[in-house]
Structures are given as structure tokens and as C-alpha cells.
C-alpha positions as MATLAB code, in Angstrom:
seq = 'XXXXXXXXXXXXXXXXXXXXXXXXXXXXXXXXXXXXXXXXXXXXXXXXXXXXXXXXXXXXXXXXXXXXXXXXXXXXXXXXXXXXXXXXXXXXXXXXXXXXXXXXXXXXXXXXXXXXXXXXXXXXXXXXXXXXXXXXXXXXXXXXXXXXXXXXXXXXXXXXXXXXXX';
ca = [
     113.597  107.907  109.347;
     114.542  111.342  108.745;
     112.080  114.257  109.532;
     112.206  117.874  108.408;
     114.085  120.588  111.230;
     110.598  122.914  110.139;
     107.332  121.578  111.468;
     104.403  121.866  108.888;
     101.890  124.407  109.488;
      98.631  122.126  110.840;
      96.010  124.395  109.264;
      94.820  121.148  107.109;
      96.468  122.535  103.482;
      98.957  119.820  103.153;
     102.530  121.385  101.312;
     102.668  124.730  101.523;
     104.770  126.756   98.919;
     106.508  129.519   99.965;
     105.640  132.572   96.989;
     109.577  133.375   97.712;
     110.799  130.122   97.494;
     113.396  129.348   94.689;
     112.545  125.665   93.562;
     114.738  122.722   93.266;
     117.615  123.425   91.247;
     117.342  121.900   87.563;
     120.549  120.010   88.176;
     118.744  117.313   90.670;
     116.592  115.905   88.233;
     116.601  114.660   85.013;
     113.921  115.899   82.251;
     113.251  115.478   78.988;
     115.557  117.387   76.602;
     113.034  119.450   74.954;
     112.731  120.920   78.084;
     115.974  122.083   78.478;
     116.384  125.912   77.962;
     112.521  126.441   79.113;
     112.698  125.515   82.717;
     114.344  127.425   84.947;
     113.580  125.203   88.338;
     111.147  122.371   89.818;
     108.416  123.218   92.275;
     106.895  119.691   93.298;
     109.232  116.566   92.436;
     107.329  113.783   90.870;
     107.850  112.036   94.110;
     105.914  114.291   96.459;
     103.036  114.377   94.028;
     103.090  110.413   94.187;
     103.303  110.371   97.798;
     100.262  113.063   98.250;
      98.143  110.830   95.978;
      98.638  107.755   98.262;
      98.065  109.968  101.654;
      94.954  111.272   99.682;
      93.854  107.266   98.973;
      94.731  106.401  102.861;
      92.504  109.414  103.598;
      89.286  108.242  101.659;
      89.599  104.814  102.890;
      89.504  105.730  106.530;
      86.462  108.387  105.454;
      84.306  105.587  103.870;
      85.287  102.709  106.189;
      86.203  100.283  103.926;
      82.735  100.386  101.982;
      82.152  100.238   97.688;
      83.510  102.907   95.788;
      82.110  104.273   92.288;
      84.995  106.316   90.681;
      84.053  109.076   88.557;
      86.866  110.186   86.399;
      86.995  113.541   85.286;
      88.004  113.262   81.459;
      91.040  115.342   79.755;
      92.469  116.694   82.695;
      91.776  114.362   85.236;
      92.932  110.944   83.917;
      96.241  110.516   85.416;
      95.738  111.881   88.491;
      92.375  109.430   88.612;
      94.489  106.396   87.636;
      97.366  106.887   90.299;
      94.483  107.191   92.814;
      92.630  104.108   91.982;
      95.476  102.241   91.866;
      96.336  103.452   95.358;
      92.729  102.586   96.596;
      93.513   99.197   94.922;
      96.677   98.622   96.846;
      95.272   99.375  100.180;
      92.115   97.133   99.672;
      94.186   94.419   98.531;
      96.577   94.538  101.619;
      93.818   95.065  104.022;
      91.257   92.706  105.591;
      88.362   94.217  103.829;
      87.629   93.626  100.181;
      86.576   97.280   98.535;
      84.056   97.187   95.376;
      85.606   99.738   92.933;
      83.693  100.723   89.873;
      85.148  103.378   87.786;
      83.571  105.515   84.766;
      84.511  108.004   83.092;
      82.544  111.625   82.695;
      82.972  115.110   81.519;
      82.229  118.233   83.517;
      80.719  121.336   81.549;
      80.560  124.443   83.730;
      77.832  127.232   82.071;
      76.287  130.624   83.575;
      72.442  130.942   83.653;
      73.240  134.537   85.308;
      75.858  136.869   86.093;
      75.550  135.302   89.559;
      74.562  131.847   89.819;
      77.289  129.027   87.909;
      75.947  125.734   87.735;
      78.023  122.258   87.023;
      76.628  119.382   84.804;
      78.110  115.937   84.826;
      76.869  114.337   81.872;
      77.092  110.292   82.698;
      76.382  107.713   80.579;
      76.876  104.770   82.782;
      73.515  105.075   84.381;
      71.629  106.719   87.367;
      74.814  108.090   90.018;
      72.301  109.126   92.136;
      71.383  107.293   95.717;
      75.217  105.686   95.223;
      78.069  106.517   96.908;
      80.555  108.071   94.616;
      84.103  110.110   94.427;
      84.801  112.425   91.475;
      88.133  112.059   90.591;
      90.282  115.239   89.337;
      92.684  117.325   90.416;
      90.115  120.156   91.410;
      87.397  118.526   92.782;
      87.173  117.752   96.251;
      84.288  116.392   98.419;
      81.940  117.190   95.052;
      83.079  120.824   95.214;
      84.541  122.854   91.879;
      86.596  125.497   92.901;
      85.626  128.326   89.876;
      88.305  130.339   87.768;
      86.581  133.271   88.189;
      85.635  133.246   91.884;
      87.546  132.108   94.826;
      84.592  130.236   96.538;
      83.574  126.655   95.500;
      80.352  125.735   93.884;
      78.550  122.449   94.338;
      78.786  119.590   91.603;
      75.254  118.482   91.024;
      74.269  115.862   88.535;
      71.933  117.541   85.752;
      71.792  115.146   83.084;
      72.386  111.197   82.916;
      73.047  109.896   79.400;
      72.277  105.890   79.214;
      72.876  105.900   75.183;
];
């Protein structure tokens, strides 16, 4: 197996990007043709993202220990990255000794201000009562139940406000 000559920083932020680096030339890949003339080069192949996703899945299996999972998908911008993942979490259950319990639904997330200071989260559910379960939001910027905030550079908790059971 071949391994990089540079050894990864080990501060715990996976790839790290270089804000010099050039990209993968254009040439290496193939795109769609609409495409061509807008994009100049490729930061993260397809590849790498598909690879993170299934280190991410290996990484919540070994944090839960094998036990139930209820998905929460993030809808609009989450759904792809939510479906790679659960399939993932699928694979590994199914080639493991231990049978996982996956439930998935589906939710939005509204962020709104109450003051110039204080940013509060609702996850509006309509699959019934999330709360005393074990679950993992699924999209691209959550982590751990965290929302990391446009407009400030420190994370704000994900709390559930409202459950819909229409």
C-alpha cells in the first residue's frame, strides 16, 4: 500500500487544505460539459469525500458500540451526504457480528435570533418524541449536535424545540 512522503498534521482536523495550494489539474478528471469553461481546478476528488464518509461511519460505530441508531437527516442540504453515511453504517453492521437498529427520518433545521446575542436552533420532527433516544443528525455541518453559525465562528447547541406528530 502506498503512503504519502508528508505525514498528516495529528491535531484531529482530518484533510487539511493548504490556502496556497493549486488543486488538481482539470485534465485528471472528467466532468460534466457544462462545466467546462467555469472550473478552473478540483479541490477534493469525489473519491476522498467517499472515503471520509466511510472513516466518519467507522468512527460512530466504535463511539456507540454497536448499539441502535435513529438517523436524523437534515433536509435540502443534507440528503446525500446522509444517504452515503447510512449506507456506510449499513455496510459495517452487516459485515460485523452485531446487528445495528437503524431508523432514519427526515427533519428541517430553522435557525432564528431572539436577541442580538443569543441564536437558538429548532428541529421541527414529525416522527414523534426524539427525546430520551439516542440519535445522530445527519448533515454536512452538524457534528456531535453542534451548528457551527455563519455569522460567528463558535458552535451553538442543537436543541429540540418543537415535535410535530401531524
Amino acid at each position: 500500500m502506498a503512503r504519502s512522503s508528508e505525514k498528516a498534521p495529528d491535531n484531529g482536523r482530518g484533510v487539511v487544505i493548504m490556502d496556497d495550494w493549486p488543486g488538481y489539474d482539470l485534465n485528471l478528471f472528467t466532468y460534466p460539459q457544462h462545466y467546462y469553461g467555469d472550473l478552473e481546478y478540483v479541490l477534493i476528488p469525489h473519491g476522498i469525500v467517499v472515503d471520509r464518509i466511510e472513516r466518519l461511519a467507522k468512527d460512530i460505530m466504535k463511539d456507540i458500540g454497536y448499539s441502535d441508531i435513529m438517523v436524523l437527516c437534515v433536509l435540502k442540504g443534507g440528503y446525500k451526504f446522509c444517504a452515503d453515511l447510512v449506507e456506510h453504517l449499513k455496510n459495517i453492521s452487516r459485515n460485523s457480528d452485531h446487528f445495528v437498529s437503524m431508523k432514519v427520518d427526515f427533519i428541517r433545521l430553522k435557525s432564528y435570533k431572539l436577541h442580538a446575542r443569543l441564536k437558538r436552533t429548532s428541529i421541527p420532527h414529525r416522527g414523534g418524541p426524539v427525546s430520551g433516544q439516542r440519535y445522530m443528525s445527519s448533515c454536512a455541518p452538524l457534528k456531535r449536535g453542534y451548528v457551527q453559525s455563519a455569522h460567528s465562528p463558535f458552535p451553538h447547541p442543537v436543541s429540540v424545540t418543537r415535535i410535530r406528530t401531524e
